[in-house]
MARVEXKOL-546594 format. One record per residue: x negated, y, z of N, C-alpha, C in turn; residue in one letter. Coordinates in steps of 0.02 Angstrom, whole numbers, plus 50000, padded with zeros to 5 digits. Last residue first. Layout:
BEGIN
XYZXYZXYZA/...
***
This chain:
BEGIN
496785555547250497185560247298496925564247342X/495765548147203495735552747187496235559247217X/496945530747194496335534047180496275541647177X/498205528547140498405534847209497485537847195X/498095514547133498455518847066498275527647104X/497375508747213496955509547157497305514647112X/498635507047298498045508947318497625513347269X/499345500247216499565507047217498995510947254X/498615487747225498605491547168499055499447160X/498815483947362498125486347327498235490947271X/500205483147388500205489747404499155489447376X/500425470847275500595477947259500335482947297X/499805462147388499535462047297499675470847282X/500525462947478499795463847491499505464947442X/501855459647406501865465047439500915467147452X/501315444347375501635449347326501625456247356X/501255436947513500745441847461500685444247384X/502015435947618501905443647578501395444747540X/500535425847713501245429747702501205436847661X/500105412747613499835416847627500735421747623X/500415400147540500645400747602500335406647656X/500495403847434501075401247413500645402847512X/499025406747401499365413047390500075409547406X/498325394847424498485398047482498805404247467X/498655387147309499025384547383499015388047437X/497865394547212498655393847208499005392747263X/496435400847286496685394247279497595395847253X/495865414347217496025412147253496515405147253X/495275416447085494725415247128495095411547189X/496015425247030496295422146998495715415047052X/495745439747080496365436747122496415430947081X/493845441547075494655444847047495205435647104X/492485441547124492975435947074493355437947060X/492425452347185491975451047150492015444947099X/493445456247255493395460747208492645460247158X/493505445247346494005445947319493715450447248X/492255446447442492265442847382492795442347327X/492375457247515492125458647465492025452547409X/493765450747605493765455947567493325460147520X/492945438447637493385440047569493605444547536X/492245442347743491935441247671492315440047623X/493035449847821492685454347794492405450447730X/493735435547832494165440747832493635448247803X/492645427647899493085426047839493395431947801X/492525435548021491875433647974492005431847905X/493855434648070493465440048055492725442048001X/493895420348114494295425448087494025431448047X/492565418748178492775413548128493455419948093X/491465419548283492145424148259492345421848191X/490795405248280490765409348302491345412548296X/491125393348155491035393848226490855401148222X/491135386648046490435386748056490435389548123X/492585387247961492185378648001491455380148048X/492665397847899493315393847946493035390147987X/491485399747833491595400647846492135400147928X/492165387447738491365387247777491335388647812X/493045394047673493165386747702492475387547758X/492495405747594492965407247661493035398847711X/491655398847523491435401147572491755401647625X/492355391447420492005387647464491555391647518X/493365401247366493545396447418493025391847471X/492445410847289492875413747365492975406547407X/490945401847273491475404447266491765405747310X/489205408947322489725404047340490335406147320X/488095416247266488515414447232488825408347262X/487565424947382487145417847361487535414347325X/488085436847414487365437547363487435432147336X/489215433247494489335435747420488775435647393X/488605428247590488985423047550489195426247485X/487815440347642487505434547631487985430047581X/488765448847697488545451447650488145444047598X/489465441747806489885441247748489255442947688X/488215441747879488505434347856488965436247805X/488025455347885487405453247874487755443347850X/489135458647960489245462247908488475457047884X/489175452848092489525449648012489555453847962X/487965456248149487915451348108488415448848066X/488425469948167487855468348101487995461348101X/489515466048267489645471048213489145467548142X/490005454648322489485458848342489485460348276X/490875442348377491045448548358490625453748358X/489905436748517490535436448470490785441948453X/488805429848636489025435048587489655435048547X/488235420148683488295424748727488625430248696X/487455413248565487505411448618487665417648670X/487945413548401487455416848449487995415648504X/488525409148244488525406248332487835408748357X/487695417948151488585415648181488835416248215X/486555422948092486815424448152487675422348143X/485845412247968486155416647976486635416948056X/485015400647954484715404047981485305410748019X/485655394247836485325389947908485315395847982X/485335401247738485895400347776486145397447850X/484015412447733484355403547700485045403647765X/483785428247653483855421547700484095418647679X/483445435547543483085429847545483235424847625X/484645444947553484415441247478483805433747481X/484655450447709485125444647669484905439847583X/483935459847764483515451647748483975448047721X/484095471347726483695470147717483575462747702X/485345469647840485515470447761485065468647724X/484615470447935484815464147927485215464447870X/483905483047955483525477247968483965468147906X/484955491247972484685492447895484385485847898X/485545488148097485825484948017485555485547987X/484415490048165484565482748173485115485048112X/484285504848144483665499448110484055492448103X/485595512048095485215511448150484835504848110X/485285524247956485735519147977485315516148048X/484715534147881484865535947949485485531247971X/483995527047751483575527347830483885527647891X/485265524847671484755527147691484345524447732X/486405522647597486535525147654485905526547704X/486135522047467486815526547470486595528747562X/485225512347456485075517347447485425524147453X/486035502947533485285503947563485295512347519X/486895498047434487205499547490486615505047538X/486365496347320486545503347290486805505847367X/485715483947352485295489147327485455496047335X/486975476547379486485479147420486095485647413X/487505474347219487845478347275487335482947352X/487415468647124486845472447158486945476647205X/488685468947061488325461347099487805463147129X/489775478246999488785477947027488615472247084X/490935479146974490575475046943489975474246976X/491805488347044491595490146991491085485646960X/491775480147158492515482747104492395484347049X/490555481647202490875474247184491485476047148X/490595494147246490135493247205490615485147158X/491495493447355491745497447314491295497047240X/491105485347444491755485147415491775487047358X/489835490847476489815485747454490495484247403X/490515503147543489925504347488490155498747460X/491115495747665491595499347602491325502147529X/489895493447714490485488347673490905489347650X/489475503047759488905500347712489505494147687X/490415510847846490145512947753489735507947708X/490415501747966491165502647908490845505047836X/489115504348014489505499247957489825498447928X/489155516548041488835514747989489025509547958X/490065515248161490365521448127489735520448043X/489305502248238490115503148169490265507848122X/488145508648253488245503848234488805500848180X/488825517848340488535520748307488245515148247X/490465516248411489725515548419489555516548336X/491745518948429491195525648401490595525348418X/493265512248382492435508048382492055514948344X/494235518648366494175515248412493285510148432X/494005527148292494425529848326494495523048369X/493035525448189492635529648258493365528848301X/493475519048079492885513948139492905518748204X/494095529847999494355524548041493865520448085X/492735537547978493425540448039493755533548062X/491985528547878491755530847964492165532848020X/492745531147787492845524147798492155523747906X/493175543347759493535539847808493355533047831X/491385546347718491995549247773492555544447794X/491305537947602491085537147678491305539847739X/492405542947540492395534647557491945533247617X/492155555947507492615553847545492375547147565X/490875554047439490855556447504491465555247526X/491125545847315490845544247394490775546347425X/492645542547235492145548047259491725544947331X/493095528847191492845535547137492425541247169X/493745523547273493265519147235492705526147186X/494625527947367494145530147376493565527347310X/495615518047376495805525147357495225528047355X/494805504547401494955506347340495375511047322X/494015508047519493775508547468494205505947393X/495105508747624494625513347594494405511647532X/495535495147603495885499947583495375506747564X/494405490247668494485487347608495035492447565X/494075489647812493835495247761493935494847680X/494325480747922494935485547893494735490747844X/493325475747977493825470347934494415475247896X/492295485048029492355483447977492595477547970X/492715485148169492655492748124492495492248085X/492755473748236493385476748211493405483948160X/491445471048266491735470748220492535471548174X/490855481348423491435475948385491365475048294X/490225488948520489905486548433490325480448407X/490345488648643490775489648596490615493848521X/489525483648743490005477648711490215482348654X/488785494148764488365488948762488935485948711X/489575504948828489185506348774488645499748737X/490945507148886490555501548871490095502448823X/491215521348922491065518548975490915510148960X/490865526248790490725527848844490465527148911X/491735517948721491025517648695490855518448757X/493025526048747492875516148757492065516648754X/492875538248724492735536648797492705529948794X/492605537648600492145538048610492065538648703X/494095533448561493555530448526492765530848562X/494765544148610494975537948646494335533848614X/494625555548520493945554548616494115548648630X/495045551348408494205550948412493905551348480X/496395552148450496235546148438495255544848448X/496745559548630496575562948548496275555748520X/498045553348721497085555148722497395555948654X/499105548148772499055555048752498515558448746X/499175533548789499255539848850499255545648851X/498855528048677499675530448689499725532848762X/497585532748689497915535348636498775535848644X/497225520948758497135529848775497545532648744X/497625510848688498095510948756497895518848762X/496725509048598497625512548575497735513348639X/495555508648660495575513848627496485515648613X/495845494348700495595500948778495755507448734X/495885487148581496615488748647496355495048690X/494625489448554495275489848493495785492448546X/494025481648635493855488248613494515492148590X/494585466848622494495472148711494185478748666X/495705465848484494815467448510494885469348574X/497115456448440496785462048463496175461048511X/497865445748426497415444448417496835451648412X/499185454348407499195447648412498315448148370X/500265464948410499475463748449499165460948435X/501805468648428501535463448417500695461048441X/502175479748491502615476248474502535468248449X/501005488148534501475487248555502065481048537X/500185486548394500015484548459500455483948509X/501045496548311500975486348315500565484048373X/500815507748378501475502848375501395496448351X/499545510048363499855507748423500605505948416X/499415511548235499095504748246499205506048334X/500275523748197500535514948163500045508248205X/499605531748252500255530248278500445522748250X/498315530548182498355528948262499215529748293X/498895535248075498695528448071498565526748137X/499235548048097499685544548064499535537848094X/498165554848149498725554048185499205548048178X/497075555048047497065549348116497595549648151X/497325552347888497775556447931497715552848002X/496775551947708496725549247796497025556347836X/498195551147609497315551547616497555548447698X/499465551747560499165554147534498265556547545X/500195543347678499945550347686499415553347645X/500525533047625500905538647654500845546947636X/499155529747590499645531447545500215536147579X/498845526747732498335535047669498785532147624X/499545520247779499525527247789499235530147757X/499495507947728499965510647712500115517747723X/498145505047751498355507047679499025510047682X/498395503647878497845506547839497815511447792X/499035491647871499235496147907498985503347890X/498225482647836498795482547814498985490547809X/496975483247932497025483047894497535486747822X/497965478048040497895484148045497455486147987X/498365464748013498995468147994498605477448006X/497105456847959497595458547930498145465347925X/496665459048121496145460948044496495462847992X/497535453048188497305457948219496825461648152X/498685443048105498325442748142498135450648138X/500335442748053499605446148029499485443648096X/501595442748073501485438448009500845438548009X/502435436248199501995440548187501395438048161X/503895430948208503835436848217503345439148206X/502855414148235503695418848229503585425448229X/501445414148194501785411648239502465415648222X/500985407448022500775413448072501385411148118X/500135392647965500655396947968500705401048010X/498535392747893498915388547961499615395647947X/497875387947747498065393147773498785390847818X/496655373447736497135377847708497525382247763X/495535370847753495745370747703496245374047680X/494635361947885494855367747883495015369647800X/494445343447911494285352647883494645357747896X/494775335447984494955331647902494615340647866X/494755336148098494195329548070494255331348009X/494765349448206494915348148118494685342548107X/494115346848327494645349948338495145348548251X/492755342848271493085337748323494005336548322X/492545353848210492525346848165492915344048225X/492605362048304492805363748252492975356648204X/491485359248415491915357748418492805360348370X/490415361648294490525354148322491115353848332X/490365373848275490375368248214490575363648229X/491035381748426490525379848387490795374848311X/492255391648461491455392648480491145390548416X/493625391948461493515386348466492595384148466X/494365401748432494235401148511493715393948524X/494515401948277494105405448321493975405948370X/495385391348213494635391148260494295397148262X/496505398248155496645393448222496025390748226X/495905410348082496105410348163496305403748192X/495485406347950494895408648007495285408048068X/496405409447887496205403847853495635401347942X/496845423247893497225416747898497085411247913X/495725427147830495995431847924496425425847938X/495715425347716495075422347769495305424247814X/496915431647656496895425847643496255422447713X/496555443747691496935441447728497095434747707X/495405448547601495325447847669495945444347702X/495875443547468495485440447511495415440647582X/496915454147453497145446147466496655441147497X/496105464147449496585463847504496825456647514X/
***
């Protein structure tokens, strides 16, 4: 949890900002350390629903789409800040009095092209650590939450193949892939199985970032975060990289910490950014009540 919101931090003041270039231009000196959140609203769009997440299957003693589609339209309401065109079309149904899973699958519906967001995996990190122990739940919710606003078919798989990952990396298995492919099969759509497939031997060079016409496209950050955890980059020198390499920069950070967090442990993260990372004594604790609740 500290990871992902440590890279959700670390990632947003260049994410509008496209490319490497105009990233260096915009940073001469880097991207390094964690930019302060604006007044009133401590989380970006990955973070606080994320956050949010967790706080309902503890609440609520598991997943409850009422619960958590009431909590993630009230921060939408009140705050937002840095919300998906998917993400918003789905709460706005929802606070019109749509059922959360049709609000999920009329966005799809009537955008069936754009809304393969990556918003349906920056928030699977809670799943998987009430869930670390059984996998059919873990794939279950960690598919319910993606579908209630992202019910492309793309997400409703991805969310599992990175809450898999999560959840393997907690438990030590650096082989994480292996156990992700075999847990989830064949009946994943080709372009992720495709690009899970090629992470152990691509070169970095190579990896989908900055695509021209695109942002926020589900496989490829699940295929870039999955990549920085295989190729042993520590948490800091990836999430930094990350920050600097352009494309959805928030988000790309923000899913790869959240599996790099549980593959270094919290001692991985810089001292300077837990001091300017918000609440993260509170982000620390509600993980480990997370982990304590396991099996509910």
């Amino acid at each position: 949890m500290l990871g992902l919101v440590a890279g959700n931090q670390l990632g947003v003041p260049t994410e509008h900002l496209g490319t490497p270039e105009a990233i260096k231009q915009a940073f001469p000196n880097g991207v390094v350390d964690l930019a302060p959140p604006p007044k009133n609203s401590p989380y970006d769009d990955d973070a606080a629903m994320a956050l949010l997440l967790g706080e309902s299957l503890l609440a609520s003693r598991g997943f409850d789409v009422a619960d958590i589609a009431k909590r993630w339209v009230k921060w939408m309401k009140v705050d937002g800040r840095g919300i998906g065109n998917t993400t918003k079309r789905a709460l706005t149904l929802i606070d019109r009095g749509k059922e959360p899973f049709e609000a999920g699958r009329l966005v799809h519906q009537d955008n069936p092209r754009g809304s393969a967001g990556n918003g349906s995996v920056m928030r699977c990190i809670p799943v998987a650590l009430l869930y670390h122990d059984d996998f059919e739940r873990l794939i279950r919710v960690s598919t319910q939450q993606s579908a209630i606003p992202h019910s492309h078919e793309r997400c409703t798989w991805g969310a599992p193949a990175v809450t898999l990952a999560a959840r393997e990396l907690l438990h030590g298995n650096i082989y994480f892939i292996e156990e992700v492919l075999h847990r989830i099969g064949d009946r994943v759509p080709r372009a992720l199985r495709d690009a899970i497939h090629r992470v152990p031997r691509e070169r970095e060079s190579d990896l989908p970032i900055t695509v021209s016409g695109e942002t926020g496209y589900v496989v490829h950050c699940i295929e870039t975060a999955f990549w920085f955890v295989t190729h042993d980059r520590t948490l800091e020198d990836a999430l930094v990289a990350l920050a600097q390499a352009g494309g959805d920069t928030d988000t790309n950070a923000a899913v790869a910490g959240g599996l790099l967090g549980p593959r270094y442990g919290e001692t991985a993260l810089p001292p300077r950014w837990m001091d300017q990372m918000v609440g993260a004594q509170g982000i620390a604790k509600l993980a480990e009540d997370l982990l304590k609740a396991s099996g509910v």
